[in-house]
C-alpha positions in Angstrom: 7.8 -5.4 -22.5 8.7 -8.8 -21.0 12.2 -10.0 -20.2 13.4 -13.1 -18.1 15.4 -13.1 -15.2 16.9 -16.4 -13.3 17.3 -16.6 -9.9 17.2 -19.4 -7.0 14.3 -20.7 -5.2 14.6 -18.9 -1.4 14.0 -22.6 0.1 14.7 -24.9 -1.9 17.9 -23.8 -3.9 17.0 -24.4 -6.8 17.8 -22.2 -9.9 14.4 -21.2 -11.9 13.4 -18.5 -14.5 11.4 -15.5 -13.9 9.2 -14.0 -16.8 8.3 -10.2 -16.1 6.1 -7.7 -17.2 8.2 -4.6 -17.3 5.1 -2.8 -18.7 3.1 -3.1 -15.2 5.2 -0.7 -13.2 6.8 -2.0 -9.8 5.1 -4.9 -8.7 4.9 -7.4 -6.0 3.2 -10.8 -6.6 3.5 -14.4 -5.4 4.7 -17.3 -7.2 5.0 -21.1 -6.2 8.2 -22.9 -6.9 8.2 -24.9 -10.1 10.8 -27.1 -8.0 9.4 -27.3 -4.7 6.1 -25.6 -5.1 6.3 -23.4 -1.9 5.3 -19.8 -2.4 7.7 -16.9 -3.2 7.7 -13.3 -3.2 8.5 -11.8 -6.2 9.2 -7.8 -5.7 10.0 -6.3 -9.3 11.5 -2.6 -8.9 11.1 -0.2 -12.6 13.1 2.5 -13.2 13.1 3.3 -16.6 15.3 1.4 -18.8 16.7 0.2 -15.4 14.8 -2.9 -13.4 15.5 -5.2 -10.4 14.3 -8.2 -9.2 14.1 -9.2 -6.0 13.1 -13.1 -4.5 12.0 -13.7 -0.9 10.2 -16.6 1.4 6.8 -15.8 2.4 7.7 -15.6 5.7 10.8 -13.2 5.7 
């Protein structure tokens, strides 16, 4: 089950889409900026029908 989700780049600003993988549970995974190709954290939170996304610098 894969839906999209947009959300801004913690350094740089800039806005970027998300494609998850609802199917995998509650995840947490690294991702590099498409803008400015630094890494963020992705934390994905399932619950049931219900999911959240959450975006943070590596170093926070």
């Amino acid at each position: 089950m894969l839906e999209t989700q947009d959300y801004a780049c913690p350094y740089c600003g800039e806005p970027a889409e998300a494609v998850l993988d609802l199917s995998g549970g509650d995840q947490q995974y690294y991702e590099d900026c498409p803008v400015c190709c630094r890494p963020i954290l992705f934390q994905l939170q399932t619950d049931g029908v219900q999911w959240s996304l959450e975006v943070h610098r590596e170093d926070d």
